[in-house]
C-alpha positions as MATLAB code, in Angstrom:
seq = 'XXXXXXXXXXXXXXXXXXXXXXXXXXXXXXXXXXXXXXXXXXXXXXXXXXXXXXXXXXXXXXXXXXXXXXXXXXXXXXXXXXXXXXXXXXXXXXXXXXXXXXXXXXXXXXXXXXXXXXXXXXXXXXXXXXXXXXXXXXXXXXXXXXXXXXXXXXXXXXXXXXXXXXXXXXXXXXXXXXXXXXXXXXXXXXXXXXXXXXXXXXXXXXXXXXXXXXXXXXXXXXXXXXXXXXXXXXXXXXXXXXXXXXXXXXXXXXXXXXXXXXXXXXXXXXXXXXXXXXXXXXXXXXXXXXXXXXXXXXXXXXXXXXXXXXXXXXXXXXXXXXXXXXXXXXXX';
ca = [
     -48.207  -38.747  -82.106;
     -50.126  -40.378  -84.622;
     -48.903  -43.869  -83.641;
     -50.674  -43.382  -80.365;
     -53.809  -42.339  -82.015;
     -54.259  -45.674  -84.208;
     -52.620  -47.329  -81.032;
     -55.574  -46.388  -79.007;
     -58.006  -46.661  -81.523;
     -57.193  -50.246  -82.438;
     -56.648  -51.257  -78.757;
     -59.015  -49.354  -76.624;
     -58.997  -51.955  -73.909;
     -54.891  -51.975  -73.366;
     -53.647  -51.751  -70.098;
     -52.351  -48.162  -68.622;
     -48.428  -49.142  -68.905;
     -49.070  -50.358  -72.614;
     -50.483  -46.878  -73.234;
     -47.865  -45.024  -71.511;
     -45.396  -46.836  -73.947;
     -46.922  -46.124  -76.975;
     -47.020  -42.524  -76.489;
     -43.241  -42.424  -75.069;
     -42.711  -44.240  -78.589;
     -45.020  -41.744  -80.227;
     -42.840  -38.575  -78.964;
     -40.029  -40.287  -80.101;
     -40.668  -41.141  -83.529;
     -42.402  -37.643  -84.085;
     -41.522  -34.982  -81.694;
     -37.967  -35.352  -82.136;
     -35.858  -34.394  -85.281;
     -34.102  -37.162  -86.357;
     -29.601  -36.288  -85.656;
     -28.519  -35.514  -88.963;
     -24.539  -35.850  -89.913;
     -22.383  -32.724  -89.079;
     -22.684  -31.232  -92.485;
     -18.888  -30.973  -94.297;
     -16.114  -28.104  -94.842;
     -15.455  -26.672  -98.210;
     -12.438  -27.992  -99.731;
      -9.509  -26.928 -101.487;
      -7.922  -30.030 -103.502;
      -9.425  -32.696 -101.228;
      -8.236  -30.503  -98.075;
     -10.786  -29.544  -95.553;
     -11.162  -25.818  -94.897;
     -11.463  -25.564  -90.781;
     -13.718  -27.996  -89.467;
     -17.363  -27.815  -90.479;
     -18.176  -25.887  -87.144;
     -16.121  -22.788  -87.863;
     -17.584  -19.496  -88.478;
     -16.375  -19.210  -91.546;
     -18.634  -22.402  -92.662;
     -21.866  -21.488  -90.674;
     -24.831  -20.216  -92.504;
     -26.010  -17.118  -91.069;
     -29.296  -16.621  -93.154;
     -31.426  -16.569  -90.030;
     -29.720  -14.521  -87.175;
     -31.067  -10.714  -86.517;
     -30.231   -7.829  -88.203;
     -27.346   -5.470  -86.658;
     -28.525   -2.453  -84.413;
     -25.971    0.017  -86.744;
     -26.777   -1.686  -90.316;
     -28.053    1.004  -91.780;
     -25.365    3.686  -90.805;
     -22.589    0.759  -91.855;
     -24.219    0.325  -95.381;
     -24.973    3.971  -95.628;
     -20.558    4.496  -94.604;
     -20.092    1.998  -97.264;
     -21.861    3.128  -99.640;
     -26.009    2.719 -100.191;
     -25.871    3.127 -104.158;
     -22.009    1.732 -104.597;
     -22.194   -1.954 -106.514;
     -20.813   -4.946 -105.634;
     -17.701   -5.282 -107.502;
     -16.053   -8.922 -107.912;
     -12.711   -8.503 -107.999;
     -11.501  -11.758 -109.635;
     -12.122  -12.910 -112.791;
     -10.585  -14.184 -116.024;
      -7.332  -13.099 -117.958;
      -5.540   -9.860 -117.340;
      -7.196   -6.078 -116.210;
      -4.346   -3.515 -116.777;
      -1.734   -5.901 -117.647;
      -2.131   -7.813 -113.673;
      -4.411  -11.960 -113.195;
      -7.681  -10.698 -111.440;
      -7.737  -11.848 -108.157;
      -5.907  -13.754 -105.712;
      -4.655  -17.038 -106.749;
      -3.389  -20.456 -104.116;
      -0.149  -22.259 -104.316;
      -0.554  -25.268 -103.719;
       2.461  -27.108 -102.921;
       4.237  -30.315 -101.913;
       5.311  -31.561  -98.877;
       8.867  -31.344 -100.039;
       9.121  -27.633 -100.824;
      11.445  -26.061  -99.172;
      10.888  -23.623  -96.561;
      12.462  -20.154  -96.435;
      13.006  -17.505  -93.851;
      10.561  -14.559  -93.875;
      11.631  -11.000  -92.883;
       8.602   -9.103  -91.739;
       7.610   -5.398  -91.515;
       4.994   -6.164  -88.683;
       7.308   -8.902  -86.914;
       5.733   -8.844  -83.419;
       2.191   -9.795  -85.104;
       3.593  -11.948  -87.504;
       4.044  -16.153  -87.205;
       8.019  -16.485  -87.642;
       8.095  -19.860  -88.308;
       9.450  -20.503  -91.964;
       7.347  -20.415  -94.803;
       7.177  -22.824  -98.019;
       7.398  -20.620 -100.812;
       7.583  -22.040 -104.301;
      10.605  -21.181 -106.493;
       7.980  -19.128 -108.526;
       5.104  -18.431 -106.766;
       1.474  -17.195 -107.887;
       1.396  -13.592 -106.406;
      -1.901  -11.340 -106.093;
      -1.057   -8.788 -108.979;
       1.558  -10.895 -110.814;
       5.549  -10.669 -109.984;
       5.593   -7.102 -110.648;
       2.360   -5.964 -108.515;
       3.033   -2.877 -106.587;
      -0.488   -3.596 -104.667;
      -1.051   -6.052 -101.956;
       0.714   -9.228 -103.226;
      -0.411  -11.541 -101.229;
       0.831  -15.103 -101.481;
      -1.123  -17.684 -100.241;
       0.446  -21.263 -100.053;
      -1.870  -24.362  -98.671;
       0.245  -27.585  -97.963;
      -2.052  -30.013  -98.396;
      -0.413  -32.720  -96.292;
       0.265  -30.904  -93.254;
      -3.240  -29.382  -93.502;
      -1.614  -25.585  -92.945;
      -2.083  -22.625  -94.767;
       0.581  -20.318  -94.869;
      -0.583  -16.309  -95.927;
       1.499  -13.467  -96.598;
       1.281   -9.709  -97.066;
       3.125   -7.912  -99.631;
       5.791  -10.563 -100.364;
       8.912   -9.581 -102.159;
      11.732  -11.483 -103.060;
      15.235   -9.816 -102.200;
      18.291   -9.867 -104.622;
      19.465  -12.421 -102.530;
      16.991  -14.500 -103.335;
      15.471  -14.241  -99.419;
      11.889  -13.076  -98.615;
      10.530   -9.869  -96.706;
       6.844   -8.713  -96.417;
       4.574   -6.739  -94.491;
       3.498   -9.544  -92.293;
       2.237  -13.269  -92.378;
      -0.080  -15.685  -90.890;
       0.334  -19.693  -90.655;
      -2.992  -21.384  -89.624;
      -3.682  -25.055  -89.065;
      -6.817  -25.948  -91.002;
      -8.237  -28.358  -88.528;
      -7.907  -25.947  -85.905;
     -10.322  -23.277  -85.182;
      -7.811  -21.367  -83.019;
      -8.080  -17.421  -84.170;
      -4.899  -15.089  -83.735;
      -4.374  -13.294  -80.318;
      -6.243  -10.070  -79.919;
      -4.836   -7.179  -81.801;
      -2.939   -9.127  -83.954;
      -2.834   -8.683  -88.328;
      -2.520  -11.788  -90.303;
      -1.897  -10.889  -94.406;
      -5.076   -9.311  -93.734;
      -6.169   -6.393  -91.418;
      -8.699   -8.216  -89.470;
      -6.132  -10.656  -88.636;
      -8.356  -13.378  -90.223;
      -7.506  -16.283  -93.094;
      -7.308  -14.892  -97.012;
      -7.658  -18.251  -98.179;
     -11.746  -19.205  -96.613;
     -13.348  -16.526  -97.820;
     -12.560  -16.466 -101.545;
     -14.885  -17.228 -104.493;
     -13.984  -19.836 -106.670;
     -14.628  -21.337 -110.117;
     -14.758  -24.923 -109.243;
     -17.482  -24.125 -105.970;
     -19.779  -21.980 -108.729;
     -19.335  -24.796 -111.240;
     -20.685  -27.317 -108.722;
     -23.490  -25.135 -107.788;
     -22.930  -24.362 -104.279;
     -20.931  -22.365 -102.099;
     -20.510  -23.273  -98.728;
     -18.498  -20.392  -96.812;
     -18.651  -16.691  -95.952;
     -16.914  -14.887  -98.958;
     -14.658  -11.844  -97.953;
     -14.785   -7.963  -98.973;
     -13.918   -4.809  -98.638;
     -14.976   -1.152  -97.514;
     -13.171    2.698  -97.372;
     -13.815    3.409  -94.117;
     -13.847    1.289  -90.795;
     -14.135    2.390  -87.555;
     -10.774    1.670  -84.918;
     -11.975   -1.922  -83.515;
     -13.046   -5.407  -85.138;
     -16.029   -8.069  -83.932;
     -15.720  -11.629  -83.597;
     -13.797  -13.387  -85.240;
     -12.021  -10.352  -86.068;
      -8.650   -9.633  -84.019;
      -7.329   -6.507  -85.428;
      -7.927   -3.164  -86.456;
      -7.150   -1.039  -89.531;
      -8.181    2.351  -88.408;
      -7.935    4.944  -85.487;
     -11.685    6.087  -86.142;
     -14.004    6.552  -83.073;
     -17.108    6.588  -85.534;
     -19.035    4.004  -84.733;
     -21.051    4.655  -87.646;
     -18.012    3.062  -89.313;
     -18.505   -0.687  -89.611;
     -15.611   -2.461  -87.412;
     -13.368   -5.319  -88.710;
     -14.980   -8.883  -88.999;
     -18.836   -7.330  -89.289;
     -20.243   -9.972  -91.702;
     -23.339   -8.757  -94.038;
     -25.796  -10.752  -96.087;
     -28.031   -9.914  -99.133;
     -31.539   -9.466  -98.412;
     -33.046  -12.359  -98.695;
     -36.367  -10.822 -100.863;
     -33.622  -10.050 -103.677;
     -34.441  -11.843 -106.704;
     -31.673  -13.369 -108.425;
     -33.430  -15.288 -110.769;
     -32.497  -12.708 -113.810;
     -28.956  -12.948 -113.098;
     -26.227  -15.597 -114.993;
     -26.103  -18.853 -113.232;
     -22.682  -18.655 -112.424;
     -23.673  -15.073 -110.651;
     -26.940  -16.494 -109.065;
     -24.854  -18.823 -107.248;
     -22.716  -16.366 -105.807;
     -25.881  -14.278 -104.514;
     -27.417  -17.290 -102.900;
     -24.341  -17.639 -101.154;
     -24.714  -14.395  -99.742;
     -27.956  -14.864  -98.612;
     -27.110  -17.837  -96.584;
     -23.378  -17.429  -95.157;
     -23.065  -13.355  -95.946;
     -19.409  -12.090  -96.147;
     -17.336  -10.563  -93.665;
     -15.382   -7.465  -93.686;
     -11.420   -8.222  -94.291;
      -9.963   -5.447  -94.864;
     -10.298   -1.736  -96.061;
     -10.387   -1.411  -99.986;
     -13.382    0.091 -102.403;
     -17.259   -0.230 -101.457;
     -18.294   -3.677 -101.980;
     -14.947   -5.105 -103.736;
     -15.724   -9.241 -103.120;
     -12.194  -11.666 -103.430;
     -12.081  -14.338 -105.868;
      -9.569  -16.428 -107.424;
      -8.324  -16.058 -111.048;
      -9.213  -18.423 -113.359;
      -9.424  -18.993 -117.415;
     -13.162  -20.445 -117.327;
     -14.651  -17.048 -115.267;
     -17.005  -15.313 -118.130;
     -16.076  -11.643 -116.952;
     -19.110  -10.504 -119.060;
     -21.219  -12.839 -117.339;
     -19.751  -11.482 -113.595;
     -20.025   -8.268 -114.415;
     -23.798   -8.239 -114.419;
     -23.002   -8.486 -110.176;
     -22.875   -4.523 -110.603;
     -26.252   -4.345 -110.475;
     -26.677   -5.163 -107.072;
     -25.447   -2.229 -104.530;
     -25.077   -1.587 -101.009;
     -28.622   -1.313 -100.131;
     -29.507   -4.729 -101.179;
     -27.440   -5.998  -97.792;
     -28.429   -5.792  -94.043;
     -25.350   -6.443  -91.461;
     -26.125   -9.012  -89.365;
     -24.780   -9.545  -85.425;
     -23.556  -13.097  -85.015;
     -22.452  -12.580  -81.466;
     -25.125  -15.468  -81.078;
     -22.695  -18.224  -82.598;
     -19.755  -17.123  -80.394;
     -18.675  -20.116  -77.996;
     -14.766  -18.112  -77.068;
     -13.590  -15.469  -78.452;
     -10.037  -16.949  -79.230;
     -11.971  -19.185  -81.467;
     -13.347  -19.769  -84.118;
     -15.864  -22.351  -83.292;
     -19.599  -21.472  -83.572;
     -22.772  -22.324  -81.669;
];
């Protein structure tokens, strides 16, 4: 508007349909935003993770507080701290955290035998001849292996994988999910995790806190959920009717008064990520447990110093806002 002001002030004798010009130009230039380019995935060795517009990838930082966040954070635990469960070297003889294979597009794909078969994707799977397992080879947890073939643009998760005598695969279940898809798994369906969502987009990693930024919801766990899941949840991992309980897929954030500025960089990075995209309940586990990826250059001194923030430092949020379908994944 302030081109129309020296417009007119320069030109006070202009004609009506000049003037009606310069103030269509005016509202242009300044009561528009100018478009902006869609803003990019994180990536896993060059690899998009879902397309930019996924939930996974949206920053939540401004939507409203959840009706039930105090009774979820109170269920979870006000006073519990936020563990990260990743780090470097070994905690009771096991990697910390849950590592990615990625492989070629010449591995060979094997048969899986699943547990959960009518939930699970049958199609076969291209495990490495020795593959990076949550846990190590001779876990007795979760051992989840999570392969990404970077050429095909699929990532291919499973739940407790164990190689036979044979030399064939079983496991609980498993997932395959194209990467440039937001497509979400039918309703009440697992993946390698119990709110049937991806492992893989919701892990911290070294290289993202090196660079400074993370750019994606992280994912984490609590002892008690109720028996249902919100968007983009799809399954359930308990029979509860509490609906104190926090349900599958609720995603929470950290406060966004908390002061991280006495914190390690590596763990002030982390917390801004949880003030802007928050981290959504996967799966049932300890208060507070966040997922990370192994690696040799994590300080676990440094990460440790996360303890000091607990439950009550979070609010849930609702996102119901940002949901276009509820078989996807897409958000507003």
């Amino acid at each position: 508007m302030n081109l129309v002001i020296l417009a007119n002030s320069k030109h006070r004798r202009m004609g009506t349909l000049r003037r009606a010009l310069i103030f269509l130009i005016g509202c242009t230039l300044t009561c528009y935003p100018a478009f902006s380019a869609e803003a990019e995935s994180p990536t896993i060795g060059g690899v998009p993770i879902f397309p930019s517009n996924n939930v996974w990838n949206k920053a939540i930082d401004s939507l409203p507080i959840h009706l039930f966040s105090q009774q979820y954070i109170k269920s979870i635990g006000h006073n519990k701290p936020v563990h990260p469960d990743f780090g470097s070297g070994l905690w009771d003889g096991s990697p910390m955290g849950i590592p990615i294979n990625v492989v070629p597009p010449n591995t060979k794909k094997v048969s899986m035998r699943f547990q959960y078969a009518d939930e699970s994707d049958s199609s076969p799977y291209p495990i490495p001849d020795n593959p990076k397992i949550e846990g190590g080879a001779q876990s007795q947890g979760d051992r989840h292996i999570l392969i990404l073939d970077k050429d095909a643009h699929k990532l291919y998760e499973i739940f407790k994988a164990v190689r036979t005598r044979d030399g064939s695969w079983q496991a609980g279940s498993g997932a395959i999910f194209d990467l440039q898809s937001n497509a979400l798994r039918p309703d009440g369906w697992t993946s390698a995790d119990a709110a049937g969502l991806p492992i893989m987009p919701g892990l911290v990693r070294y290289d993202e806190v090196a660079r400074g930024e993370i750019k994606h919801a992280l994912r984490f766990t609590a002892p008690l959920t109720q028996g249902g899941y919100a968007w983009p949840a799809k399954h359930r991992a308990s029979r509860s009717t509490d609906t104190n309980l926090p349900p599958m897929g609720i995603r929470f954030r950290l406060r966004a008064n908390f002061d991280e500025s006495t914190f390690p960089k590596d763990c002030q990075v982390i917390l801004r990520c949880l003030k802007i995209y928050g981290m959504i309940l996967a799966d049932n586990g300890s208060s507070w447990y966040i997922s990370g990826m192994p690696d040799e250059h994590w300080n676990n001194d440094s990460l440790h110093q996360l303890s000091r923030v607990t439950g009550s430092d979070f609010e849930a949020i609702d996102e119901s806002s940002l949901m276009i379908d509820r078989k996807s994944a897409q958000s507003r």
